[in-house]
MILUM-866517 format. One record per residue: x, y, z of N, C-alpha, C in turn; residue in three letters. Coordinates in steps of 0.05 Angstrom, whole numbers, plus 5000, padded with zeros to 4 digits. Example, Ala and Ser with C-alpha at 12.3 -4.5 7.8 and 13.67 -1.06 7.14 Angstrom:
// residues 2
526448865156524649105156526449345156ALA/525749555142527349795143525850015157SER/
***
This chain:
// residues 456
893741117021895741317026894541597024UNK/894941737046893442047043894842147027UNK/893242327019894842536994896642796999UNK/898042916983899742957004898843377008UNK/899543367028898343737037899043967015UNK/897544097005897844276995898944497002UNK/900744606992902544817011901945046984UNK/901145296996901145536995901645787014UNK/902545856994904046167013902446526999UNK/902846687027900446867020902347077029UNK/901747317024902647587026901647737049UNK/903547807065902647907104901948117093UNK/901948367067901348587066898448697049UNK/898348427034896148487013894348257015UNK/895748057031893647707022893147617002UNK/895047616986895647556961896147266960UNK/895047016952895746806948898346666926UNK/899146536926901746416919902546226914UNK/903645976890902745636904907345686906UNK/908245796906910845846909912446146932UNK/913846006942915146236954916746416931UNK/916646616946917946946926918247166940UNK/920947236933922547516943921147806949UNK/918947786927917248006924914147926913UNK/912348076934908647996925908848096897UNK/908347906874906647976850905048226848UNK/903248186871901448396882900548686887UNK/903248786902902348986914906049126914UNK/907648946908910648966903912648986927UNK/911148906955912048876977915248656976UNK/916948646991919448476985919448287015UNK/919948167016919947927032917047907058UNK/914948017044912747877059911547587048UNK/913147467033911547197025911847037048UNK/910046937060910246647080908346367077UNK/909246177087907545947076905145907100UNK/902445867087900745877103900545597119UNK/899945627140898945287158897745167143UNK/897244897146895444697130892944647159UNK/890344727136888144757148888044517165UNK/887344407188886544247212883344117210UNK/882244337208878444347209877344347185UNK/876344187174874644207160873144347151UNK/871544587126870444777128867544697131UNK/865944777140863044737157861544817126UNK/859244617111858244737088856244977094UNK/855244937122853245087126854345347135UNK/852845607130853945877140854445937174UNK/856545997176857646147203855246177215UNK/855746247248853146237260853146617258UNK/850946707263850947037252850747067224UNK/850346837202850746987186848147007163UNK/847246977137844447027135842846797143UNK/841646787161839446687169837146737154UNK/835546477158832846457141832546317116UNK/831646337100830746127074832246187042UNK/832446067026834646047018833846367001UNK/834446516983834846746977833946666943UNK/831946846938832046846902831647076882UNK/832347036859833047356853830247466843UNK/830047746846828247936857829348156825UNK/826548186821826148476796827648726814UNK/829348836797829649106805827649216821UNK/825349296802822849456812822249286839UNK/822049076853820148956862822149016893UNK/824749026895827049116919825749246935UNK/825349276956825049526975827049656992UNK/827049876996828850057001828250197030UNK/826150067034825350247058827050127092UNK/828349937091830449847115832150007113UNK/833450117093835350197096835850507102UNK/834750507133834850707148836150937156UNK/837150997160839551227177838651247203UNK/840451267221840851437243842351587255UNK/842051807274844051907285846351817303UNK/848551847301850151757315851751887340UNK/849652167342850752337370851952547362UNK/854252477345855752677333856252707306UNK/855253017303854553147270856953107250UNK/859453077261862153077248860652847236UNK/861452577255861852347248859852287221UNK/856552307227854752277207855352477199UNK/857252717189857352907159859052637153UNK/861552487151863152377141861952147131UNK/859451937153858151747144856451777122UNK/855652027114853852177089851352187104UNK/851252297131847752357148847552157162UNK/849551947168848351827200849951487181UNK/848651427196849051067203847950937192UNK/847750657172845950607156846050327175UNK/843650197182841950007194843649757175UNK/844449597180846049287174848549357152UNK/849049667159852549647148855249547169UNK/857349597160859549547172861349667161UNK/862949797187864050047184865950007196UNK/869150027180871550097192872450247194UNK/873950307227875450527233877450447241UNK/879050527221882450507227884150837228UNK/886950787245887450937256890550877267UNK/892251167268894651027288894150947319UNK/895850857330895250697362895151057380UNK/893451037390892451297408891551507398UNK/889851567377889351687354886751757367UNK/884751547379882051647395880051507382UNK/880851287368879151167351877050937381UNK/877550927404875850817416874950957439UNK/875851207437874651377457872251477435UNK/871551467406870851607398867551437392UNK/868951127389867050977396864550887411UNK/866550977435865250887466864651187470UNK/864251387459863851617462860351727443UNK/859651587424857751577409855451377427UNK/857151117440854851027450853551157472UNK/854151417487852551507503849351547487UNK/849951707456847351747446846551527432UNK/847851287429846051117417843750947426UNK/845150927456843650797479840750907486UNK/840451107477838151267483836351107468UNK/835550947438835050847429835950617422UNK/838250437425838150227409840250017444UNK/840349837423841549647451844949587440UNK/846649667456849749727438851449547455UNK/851249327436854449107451857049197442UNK/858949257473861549327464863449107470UNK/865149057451866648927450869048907453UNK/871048917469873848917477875848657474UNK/877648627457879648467455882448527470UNK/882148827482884148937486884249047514UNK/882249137523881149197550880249047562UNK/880349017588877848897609875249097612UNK/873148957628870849157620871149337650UNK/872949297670873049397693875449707675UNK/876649567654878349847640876350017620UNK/874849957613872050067593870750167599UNK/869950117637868450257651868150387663UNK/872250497672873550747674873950947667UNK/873850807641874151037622871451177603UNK/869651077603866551107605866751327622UNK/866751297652866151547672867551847663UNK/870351747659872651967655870652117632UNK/869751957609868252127586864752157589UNK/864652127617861752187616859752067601UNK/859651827596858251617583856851457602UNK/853651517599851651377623851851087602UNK/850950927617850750607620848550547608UNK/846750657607844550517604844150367569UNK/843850177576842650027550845149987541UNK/847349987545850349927534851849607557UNK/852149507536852949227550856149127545UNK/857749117554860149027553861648757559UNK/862848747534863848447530867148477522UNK/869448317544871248257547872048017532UNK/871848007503873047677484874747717459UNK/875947557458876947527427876747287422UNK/875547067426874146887408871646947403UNK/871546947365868946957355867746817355UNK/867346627364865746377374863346427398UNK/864946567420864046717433862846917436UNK/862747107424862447357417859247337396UNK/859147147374856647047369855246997376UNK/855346877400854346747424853346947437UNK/854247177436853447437465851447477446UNK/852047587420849947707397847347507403UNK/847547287403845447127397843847117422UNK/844047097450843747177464841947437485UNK/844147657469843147937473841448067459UNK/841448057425840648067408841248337402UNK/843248577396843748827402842548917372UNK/842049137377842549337347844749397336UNK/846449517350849349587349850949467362UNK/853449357352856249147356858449397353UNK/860249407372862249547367864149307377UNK/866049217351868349137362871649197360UNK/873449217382875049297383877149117399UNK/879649087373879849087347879248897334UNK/879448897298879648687285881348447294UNK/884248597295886748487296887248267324UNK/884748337341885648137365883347917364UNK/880747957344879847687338880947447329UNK/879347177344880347067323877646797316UNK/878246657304876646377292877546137302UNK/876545947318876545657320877445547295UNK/876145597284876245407248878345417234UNK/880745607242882945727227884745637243UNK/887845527235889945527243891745797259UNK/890446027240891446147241892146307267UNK/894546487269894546557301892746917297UNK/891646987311890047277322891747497299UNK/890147667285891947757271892347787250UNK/893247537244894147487214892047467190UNK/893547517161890747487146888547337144UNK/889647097146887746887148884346957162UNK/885946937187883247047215882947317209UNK/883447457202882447777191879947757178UNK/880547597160879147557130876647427148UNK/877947097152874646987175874347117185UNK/874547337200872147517225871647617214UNK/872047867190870648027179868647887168UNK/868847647150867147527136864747517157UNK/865047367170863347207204861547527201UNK/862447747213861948017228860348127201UNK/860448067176859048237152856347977147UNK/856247767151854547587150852147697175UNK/853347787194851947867225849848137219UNK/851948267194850248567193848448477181UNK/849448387148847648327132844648157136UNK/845448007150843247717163841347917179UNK/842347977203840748057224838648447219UNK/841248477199840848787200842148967231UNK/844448847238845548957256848249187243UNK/847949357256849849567255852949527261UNK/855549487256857949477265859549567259UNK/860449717284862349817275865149667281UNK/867449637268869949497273872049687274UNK/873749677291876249777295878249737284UNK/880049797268882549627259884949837256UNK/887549667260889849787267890349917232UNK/892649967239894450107217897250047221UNK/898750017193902249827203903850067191UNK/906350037199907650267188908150507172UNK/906950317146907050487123904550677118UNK/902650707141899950817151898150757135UNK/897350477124895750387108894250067136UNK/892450067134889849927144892749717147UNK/891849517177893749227175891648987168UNK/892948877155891948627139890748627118UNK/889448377101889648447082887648657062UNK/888148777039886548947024883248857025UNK/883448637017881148607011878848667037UNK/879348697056878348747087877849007076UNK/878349187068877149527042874649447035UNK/875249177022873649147001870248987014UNK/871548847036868448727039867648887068UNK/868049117076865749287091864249517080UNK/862949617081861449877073863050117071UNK/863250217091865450507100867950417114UNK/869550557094872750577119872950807120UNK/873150877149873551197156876251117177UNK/878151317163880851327162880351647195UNK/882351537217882851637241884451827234UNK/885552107222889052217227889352407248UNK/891652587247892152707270895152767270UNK/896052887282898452977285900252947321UNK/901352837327901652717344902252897366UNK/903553237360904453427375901753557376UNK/899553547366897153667360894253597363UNK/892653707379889653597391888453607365UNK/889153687349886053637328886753377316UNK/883653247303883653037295882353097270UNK/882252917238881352897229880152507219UNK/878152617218876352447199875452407187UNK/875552237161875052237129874151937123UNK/872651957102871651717091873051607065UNK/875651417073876351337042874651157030UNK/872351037034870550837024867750907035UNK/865650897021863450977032861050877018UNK/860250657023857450496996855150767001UNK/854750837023852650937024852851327030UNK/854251357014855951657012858051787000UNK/858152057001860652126986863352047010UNK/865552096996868052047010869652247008UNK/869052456994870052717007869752917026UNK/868052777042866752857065870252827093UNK/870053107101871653037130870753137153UNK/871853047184870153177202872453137223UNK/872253397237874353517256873753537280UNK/875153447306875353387329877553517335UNK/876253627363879553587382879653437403UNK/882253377414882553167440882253307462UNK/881153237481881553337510881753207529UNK/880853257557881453177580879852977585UNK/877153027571874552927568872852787549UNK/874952777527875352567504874752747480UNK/873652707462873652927429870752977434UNK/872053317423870853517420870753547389UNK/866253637385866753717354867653947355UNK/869853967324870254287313868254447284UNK/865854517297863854547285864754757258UNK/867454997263868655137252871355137239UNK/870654897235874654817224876155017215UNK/875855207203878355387184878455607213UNK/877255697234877855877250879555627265UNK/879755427272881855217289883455277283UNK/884455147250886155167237887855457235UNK/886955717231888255887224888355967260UNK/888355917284888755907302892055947304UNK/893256197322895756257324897156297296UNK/895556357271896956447252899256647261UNK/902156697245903156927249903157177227UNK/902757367240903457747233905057727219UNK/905757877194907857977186910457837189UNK/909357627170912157417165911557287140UNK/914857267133914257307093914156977093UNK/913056847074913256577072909756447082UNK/907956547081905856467095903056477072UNK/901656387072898856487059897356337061UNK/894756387058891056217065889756187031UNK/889555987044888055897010884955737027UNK/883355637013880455547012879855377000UNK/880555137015879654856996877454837008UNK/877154566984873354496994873954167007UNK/872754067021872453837033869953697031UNK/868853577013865953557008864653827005UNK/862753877010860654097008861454367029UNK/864454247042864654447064867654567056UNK/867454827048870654937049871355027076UNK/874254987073875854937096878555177095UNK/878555357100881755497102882955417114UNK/885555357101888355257103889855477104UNK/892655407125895055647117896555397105UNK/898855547089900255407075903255567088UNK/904655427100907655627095909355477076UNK/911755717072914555587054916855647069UNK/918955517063921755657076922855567055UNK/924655677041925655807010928855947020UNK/930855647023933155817029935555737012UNK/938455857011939755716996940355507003UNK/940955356980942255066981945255016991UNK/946554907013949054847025950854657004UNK/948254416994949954166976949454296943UNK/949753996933949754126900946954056892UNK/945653836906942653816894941553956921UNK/938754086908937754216931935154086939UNK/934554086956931953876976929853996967UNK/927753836976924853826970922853736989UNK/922753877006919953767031918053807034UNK/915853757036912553777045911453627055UNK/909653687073907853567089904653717094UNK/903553507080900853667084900353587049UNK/902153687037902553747007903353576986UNK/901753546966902853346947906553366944UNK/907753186943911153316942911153336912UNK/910353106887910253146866909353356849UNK/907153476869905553716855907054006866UNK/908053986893910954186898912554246888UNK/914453976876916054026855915454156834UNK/914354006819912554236793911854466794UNK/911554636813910354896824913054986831UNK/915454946845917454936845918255066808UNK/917954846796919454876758918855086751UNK/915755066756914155306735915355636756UNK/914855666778915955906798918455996782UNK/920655776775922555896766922555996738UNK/921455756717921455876692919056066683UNK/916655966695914656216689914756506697UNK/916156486729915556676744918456886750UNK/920456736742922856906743924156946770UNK/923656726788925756746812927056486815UNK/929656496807931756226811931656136833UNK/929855896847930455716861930855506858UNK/932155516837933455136830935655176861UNK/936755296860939255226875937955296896UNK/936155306913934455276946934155056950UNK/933655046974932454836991930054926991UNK/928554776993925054916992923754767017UNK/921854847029920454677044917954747047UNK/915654577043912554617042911554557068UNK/909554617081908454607106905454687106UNK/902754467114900454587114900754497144UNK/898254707159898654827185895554627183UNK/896154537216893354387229893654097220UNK/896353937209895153717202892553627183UNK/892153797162890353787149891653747117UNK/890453567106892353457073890253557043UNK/891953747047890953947012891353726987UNK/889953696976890453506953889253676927UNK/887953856925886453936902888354116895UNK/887754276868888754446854888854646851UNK/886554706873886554976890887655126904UNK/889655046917891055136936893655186924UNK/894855116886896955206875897655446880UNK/896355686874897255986883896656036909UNK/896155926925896955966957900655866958UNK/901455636943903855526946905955776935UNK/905255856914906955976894906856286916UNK/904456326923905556556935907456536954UNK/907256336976908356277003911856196990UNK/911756126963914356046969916156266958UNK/914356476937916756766930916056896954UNK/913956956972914857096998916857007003UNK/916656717012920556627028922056817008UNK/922156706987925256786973925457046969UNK/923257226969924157436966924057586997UNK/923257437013923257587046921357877043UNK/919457827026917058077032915157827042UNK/913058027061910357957068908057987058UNK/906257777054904357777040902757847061UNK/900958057051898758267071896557997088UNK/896658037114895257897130891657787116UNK/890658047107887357927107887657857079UNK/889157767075889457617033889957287037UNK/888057217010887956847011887956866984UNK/888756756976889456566940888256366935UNK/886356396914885456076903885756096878UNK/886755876870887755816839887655586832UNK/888155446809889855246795892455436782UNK/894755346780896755336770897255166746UNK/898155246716898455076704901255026692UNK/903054856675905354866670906755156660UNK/904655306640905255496628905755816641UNK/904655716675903956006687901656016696UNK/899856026672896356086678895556086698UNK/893156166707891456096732888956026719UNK/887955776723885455696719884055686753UNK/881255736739879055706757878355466768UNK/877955496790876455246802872755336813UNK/872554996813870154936817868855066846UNK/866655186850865555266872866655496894UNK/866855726862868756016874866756156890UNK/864756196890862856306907862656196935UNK/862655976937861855916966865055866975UNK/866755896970869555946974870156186986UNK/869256486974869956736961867356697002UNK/865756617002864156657022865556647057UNK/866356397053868056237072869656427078UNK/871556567052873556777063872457037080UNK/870657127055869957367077869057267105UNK/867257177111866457037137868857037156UNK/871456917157873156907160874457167179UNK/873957457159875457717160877757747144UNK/877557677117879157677097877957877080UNK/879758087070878358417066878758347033UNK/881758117024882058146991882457856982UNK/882057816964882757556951883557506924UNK/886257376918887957306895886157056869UNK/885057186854882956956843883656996814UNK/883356776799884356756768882856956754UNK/882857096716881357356713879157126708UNK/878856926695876956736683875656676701UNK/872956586705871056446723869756226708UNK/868756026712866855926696864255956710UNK/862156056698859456026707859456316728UNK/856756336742856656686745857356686784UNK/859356826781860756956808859257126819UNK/859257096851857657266872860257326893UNK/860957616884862157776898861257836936UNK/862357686957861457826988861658076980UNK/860658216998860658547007863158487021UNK/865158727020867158767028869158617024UNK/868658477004871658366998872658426975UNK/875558536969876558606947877258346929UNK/876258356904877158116892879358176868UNK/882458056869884758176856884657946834UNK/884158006808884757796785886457896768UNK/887957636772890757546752890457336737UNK/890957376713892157166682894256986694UNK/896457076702898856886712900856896731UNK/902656716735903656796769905757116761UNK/906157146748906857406740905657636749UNK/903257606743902457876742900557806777UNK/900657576781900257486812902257616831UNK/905257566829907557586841908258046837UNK/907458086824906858406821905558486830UNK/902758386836901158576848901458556876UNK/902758306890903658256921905458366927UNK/908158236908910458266914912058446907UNK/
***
C-alpha cells in the first residue's frame, strides 16, 4: 500500500511553509494567502541542476589561502547604474531588478547591453517578448547588435541549454515570474518555480562565473513578487521607482553583497529610453516656485552624494473633528511628531489643521536631516509668510525643540552653495570642524524657536 501524500501548504506572499491551513501567515501576518501546495510528480534529481557548480567536489580552504583576484568589476555603460552597484558589476554575481510594470526596468537592461557587447558575449532573455519585439525596440534605443544574442523562452530547461551552448558572460533574464521548471508541479510564477529558477540561475553564476542579471515584478503592496527569500539568495536587489506623472527615475540598492546600499542613481525617461541625471538636485529643484509660503530645500545625503530636495507643506484648517495627516516622499510617523513638537515647542496650534507633506521629484527623504526643512515648510503654510528663495535648512529636530547636527555638514553646506543658495538654516552645535563656502551666509539656531524668528 503506498503511503499516503503529504500535504503542505505555503504562503503566496512570503513562502512560508505550513503542514496546516490558516487564516493568517505565521510569517509575515498576511490573511488569507495560505494555499495547499501540489504533491510533487518528479522525483528530485540527487545530482546538481544542469548550470550549476560544475567540476570536483569542493573542500574547505584556509582563510589566508582564498583568492580574491576573480572577483572582478566591470563597467556597465552607465555611471548611475555602477554608482548604485558600488563601481560596476561583479563577475559571477546575480542581480535583481525589480520594479513597477513600465518603470524601464528592461529598457534599462537592453540599454547597458550596447556597452557590454563591446567586450563580453550577452544572452538576452525574454519570457515576455518575441525577439522580432526586442529587436524593435533595440533600434528605437539605439542599441548595435553586435555580440548580443537573443533568446525567446520560459522553460529553464531550455534556456540552460542556450547557456551551454553559447557559453555567454552575461545572462539577462526577463522576468523571473514567467520562468519556469520541468521538475516542479508548479504553474510559472508561483513560489515554488521562483525559488527553482533562482536557485538553477545562482548555481549558473556561481559555477560558471557568469554575470546575471534577473528581472522581477513587484505586487501591489510595492514589495518584490514572490517569495522573501528570492532577497535573500541573490547578491544585489536594486529596487526600479518613479512616479508615474513624472520622467525621472530612481535607482537604489536595497541589498548589495558587494557594496554600500545607500547608494542611488537618477535617470530620466525619454523618447529614446533613460537618460543619466549626472546633477540630481538641479532636476529636482527644476520649476521650483517664487515666493510662495509653504516651500523649503533641505540637503540630504544619498550615499557619498548629497542631493537637494524641496519639501512643501499645506497647513490648513480642519473641516471635521480629527484633523488629517498626509505625506509622500516623507516618513508619515516622523511628520506626525514634527507636527507635536511645531505645536508644543514652537507655539503655533495646528492640532486642529489638516496638514499635508510633499517631497518634490519623487525622491524619499528618510534621514533626520531634512526635520527643519519640514518644520519650516509647514509654519510658512500656517502662517502664509515666505521663506526667502536662496535659503535651505538642515537639521535634526528633537522632541524638546533642539536642533542637532548632522553628519557630513561640509560637503552639504558645499552642494548648497554650488546650487546658488546665498544662506543656510544650520544647528549652533557642529560636531567636528566646519568649512564655511565663500558666499554663503550661515544662520545658527539652538531651536525651532529661535529658527521660526529669524524667518518668520
Amino acid at each position: 500500500m503506498a503511503p499516503k501524500a503529504k500535504r503542505v501548504f505555503y504562503c503566496t506572499e512570503c513562502g512560508n511553509e505550513t503542514p496546516k491551513w490558516q487564516g493568517q501567515c505565521p510569517a509575515c501576518g498576511a490573511w488569507n494567502t495560505i494555499v495547499e501546495q501540489p504533491p510533487e510528480v518528479t522525483a528530485r534529481k540527487s545530482s546538481s541542476p544542469r548550470g550549476g557548480f560544475a567540476g570536483a567536489r569542493n573542500h574547505p580552504k584556509p582563510l589566508g589561502e582564498v583568492e580574491t583576484a576573480d572577483e572582478l568589476r566591470f563597467a556597465t555603460g552607465m555611471s548611475e547604474l555602477d554608482r548604485v552597484l558600488g563601481g560596476g558589476a561583479v563577475k559571477g554575481s546575480l542581480v535583481l531588478v525589480g520594479g513597477a510594470p513600465g518603470i524601464g526596468k528592461s529598457t534599462l537592461m537592453l540599454q547597458i547591453c550596447d556597452s557590454l557587447c563591446r567586450f563580453a558575449k550577452v544572452l538576452y532573455v525574454s519570457g515576455e517578448e518575441s525577439q522580432r519585439q526586442i529587436k524593435l525596440r533595440a533600434e528605437r534605443l539605439k542599441v548595435r547588435g553586435e555580440g548580443l544574442y537573443l533568446l525567446s523562452e520560459t522553460n529553464l530547461e531550455d534556456v540552460l541549454e542556450a547557456v551551454n551552448e553559447l557559453r555567454p558572460d552575461i545572462l539577462i533574464v526577463d522576468s523571473i515570474q514567467t520562468m519556469y521548471n520541468g521538475d516542479a508541479t508548479a504553474s510559472p510564477g508561483s513560489v515554488g518555480q521562483v525559488k527553482e529558477c533562482t536557485m538553477a540561475l545562482m548555481q549558473l553564476a556561481k559555477g560558471r562565473g557568469i554575470t546575471v542579471f534577473v528581472i522581477g515584478h513587484i505586487n501591489k503592496e510595492g514589495s518584490l513578487a514572490g517569495p522573501k527569500v528570492l532577497e535573500h539568495m541573490v547578491d544585489c536587489v536594486l529596487l526600479f521607482e518613479g512616479e508615474e506623472h513624472m520622467s525621472h527615475r530612481i535607482l537604489r540598492a536595497a541589498k548589495n553583497r558587494f557594496g554600500a546600499t545607500n547608494e542611488i542613481g537618477v535617470f530620466e525617461m525619454g523618447d529614446e529610453g533613460l537618460t543619466q541625471v549626472p546633477n540630481p538636485s538641479e532636476a529636482l529643484l527644476s520649476g521650483r516656485p517664487q515666493d510662495t509660503p509653504g516651500t523649503c530645500v533641505t540637503c540630504v545625503m544619498e550615499g557619498a552624494r548629497p542631493v537637494l530636495a524641496e519639501i512643501q507643506a499645506l497647513v490648513v484648517p480642519s473641516g471635521y473633528g480629527n484633523a488629517r495627516r498626509t505625506s509622500n516622499g516623507f516618513d508619515y510617523n516622523r511628520a506626525v511628531l514634527l507636527l507635536a513638537v511645531l505645536e508644543k515647542r514652537g507655539g503655533l496650534m495646528v492640532n486642529g489643521c489638516d496638514a499635508y507633506l510633499n517631497v518634490i521629484g519623487g525622491l524619499w527623504v528618510g534621514e533626520p536631516a531634512a526635520d527643519l526643512a519640514a518644520i519650516v515648510a509647514l509654519a510658512s503654510s500656517f502662517r502664509d509668510k515666505t521663506v526667502p528663495g536662496d535659503l535651505a535648512a538642515i537639521g535634526e529636530v528633537g522632541l524638546t525643540g533642539e536642533l542637532r547636527s548632522v553628519n557630513s555638514l561640509s560637503q552639504r553646506l558645499a552642494e548648497v552653495r554650488r546650487l546658488g543658495f546665498t544662506q543656510c538654516l544650520i544647528p549652533a552645535r557642529n560636531h567636528g570642524k566646519l568649512i564655511q563656502p565663500e558666499g554663503l551666509q550661515l544662520i545658527r539656531v539652538r531651536n525651532i524657536r529661535e529658527a521660526l524668528a529669524a524667518l518668520l
